[in-house]
C-alpha positions in Angstrom: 51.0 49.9 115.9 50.3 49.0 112.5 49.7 51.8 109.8 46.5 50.5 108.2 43.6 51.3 110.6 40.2 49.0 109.6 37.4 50.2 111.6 33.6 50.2 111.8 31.4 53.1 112.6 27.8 54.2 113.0 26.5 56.5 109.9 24.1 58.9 109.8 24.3 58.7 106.5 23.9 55.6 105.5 21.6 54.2 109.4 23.8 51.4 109.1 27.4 50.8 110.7 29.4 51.6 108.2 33.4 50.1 107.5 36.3 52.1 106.4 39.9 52.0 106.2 43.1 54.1 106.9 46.6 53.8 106.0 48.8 56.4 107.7 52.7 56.6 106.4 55.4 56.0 108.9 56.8 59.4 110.5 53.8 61.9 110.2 52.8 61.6 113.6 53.7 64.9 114.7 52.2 66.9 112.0 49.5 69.0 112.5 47.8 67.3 109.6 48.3 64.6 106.7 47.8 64.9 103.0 45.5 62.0 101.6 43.9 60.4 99.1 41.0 58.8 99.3 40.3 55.7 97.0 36.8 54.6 96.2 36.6 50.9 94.8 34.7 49.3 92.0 31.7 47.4 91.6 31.4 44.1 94.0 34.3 45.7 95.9 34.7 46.4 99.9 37.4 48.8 101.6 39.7 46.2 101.4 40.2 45.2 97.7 42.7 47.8 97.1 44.6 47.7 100.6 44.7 44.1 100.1 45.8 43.3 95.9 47.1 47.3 95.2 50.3 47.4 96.2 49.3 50.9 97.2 50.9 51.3 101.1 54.5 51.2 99.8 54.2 54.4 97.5 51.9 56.0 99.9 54.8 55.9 102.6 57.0 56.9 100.6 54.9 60.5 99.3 54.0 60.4 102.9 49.9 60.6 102.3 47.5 58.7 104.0 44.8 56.6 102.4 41.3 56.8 103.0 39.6 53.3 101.9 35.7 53.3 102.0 33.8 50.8 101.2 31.1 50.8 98.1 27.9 51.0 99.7 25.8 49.9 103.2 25.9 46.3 104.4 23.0 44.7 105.5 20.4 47.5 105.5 17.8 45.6 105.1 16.4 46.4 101.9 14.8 44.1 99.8 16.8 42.9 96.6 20.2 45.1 98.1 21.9 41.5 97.9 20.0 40.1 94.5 22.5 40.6 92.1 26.1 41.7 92.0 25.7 45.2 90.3 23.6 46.8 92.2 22.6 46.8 96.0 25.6 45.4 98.3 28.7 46.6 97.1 27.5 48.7 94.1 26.2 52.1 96.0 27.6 53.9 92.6 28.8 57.3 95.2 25.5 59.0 95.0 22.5 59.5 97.2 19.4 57.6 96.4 16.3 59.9 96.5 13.4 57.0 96.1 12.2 54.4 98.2 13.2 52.0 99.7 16.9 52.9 98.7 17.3 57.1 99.9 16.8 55.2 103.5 20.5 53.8 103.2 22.1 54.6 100.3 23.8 58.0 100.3 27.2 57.1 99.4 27.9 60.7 98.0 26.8 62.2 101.3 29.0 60.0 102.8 32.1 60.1 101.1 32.1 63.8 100.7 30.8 64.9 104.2 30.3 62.0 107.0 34.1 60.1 106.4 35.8 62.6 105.6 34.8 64.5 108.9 35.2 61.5 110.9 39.0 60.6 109.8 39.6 64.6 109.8 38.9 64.3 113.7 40.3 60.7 114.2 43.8 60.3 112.1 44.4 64.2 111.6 43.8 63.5 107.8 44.1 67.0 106.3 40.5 68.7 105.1 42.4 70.5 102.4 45.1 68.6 101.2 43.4 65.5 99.6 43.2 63.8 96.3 40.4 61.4 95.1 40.5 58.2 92.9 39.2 55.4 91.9 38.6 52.2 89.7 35.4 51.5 87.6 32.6 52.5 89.5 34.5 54.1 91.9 36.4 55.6 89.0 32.6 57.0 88.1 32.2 58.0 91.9 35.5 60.1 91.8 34.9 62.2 89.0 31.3 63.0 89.4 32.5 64.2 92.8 35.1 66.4 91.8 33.2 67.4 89.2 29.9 68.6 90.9 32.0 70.4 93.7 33.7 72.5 91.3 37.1 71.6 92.5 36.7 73.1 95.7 37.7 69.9 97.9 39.6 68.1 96.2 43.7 69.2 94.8 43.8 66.6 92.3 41.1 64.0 90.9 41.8 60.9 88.7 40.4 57.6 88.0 41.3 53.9 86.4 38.8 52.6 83.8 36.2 54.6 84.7 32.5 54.4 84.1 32.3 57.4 82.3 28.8 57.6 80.6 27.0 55.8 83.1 23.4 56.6 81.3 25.0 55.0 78.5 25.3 51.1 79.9 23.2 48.6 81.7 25.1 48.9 85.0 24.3 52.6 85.6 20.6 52.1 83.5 20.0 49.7 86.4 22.0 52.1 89.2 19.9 55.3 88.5 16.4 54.3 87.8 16.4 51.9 90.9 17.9 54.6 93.1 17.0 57.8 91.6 13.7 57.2 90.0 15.5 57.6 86.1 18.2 57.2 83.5 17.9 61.1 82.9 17.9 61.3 86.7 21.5 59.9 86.9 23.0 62.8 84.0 23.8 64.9 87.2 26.3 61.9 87.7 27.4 61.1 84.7 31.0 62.4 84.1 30.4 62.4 80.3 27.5 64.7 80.8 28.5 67.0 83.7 31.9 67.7 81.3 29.4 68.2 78.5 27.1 70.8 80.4 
């Protein structure tokens, strides 16, 4: 069997079927439970950006930690304008949860990166709940740090992130992001890493 696991579930998160990927390392399949880290892509991105042009697989076999791959936001929700432009909408969820209409229908891609997958490839690939790292590129660079930092460091043992979207308030892409999906620029400082580091 291979080692990369693609598969696509139904989310109560998200009320759409969701896709996500695993990479298991060669010789962990007897232990009780696997370090991972979990890798959320950039803007325009899918699950299988970084599985695909990384490189990634290699190293993680030979650390012997899996690698949890979702993708950046629903597919095919329905919304209106979710497929209008490239930076926002289809494949630019930004890793938080949307609180106004139409958007907080669909897009809670905090809720589901730090509760719904992480539960499911817990059960399903004996991915450890305590032993797990979190990264990212651009906007997922954004998502990883704003996670780590609003949980405290309670989750995750290590957080990093490539080219990050740091000040997301600060630039059109996360202007656009949080007054579409939470109502306001000031709404999105509770996902800014710039801002959360500052407070």
């Amino acid at each position: 069997a291979s080692p990369w696991y693609r598969f696509t579930h139904e989310s109560t998160v998200t009320n759409t079927p969701m896709t996500a990927a695993v990479f298991i390392p060669p010789g962990v399949e007897y232990s009780p439970e696997i370090p991972a880290l979990y890798w959320l892509s950039g803007l325009t991105c899918t699950d299988e950006n970084f599985a695909q042009k990384a490189g990634a697989f290699q190293h993680a076999a030979r650390e012997r930690i899996a690698l949890v791959l979702p993708d950046t936001s629903p597919r095919g929700a329905g919304v209106e304008g979710e497929d209008d432009d490239w930076d926002f909408g289809s494949g630019a969820g930004f890793y938080i949860d949307a609180t106004t209409a139409p958007w907080s229908t669909n897009y809670n891609m905090y809720s589901y990166v730090t509760k719904e997958l992480p539960a499911l490839v817990e059960k399903e690939f004996k991915i450890s709940p305590t032993l797990r790292s979190i990264s990212g590129h651009s906007m997922g660079g954004h998502g990883a740090l704003t996670i780590a930092f609003k949980d405290g460091g309670e989750s995750w043992v290590s957080t990093s992130a490539f080219a990050p979207i740091c000040n997301p308030t600060k630039v059109p892409w996360g202007e656009k992001a949080f007054s579409n999906y939470l109502g306001s620029v000031d709404a999105g400082q509770e996902h800014d890493a710039s801002e959360l580091l500052a407070s």
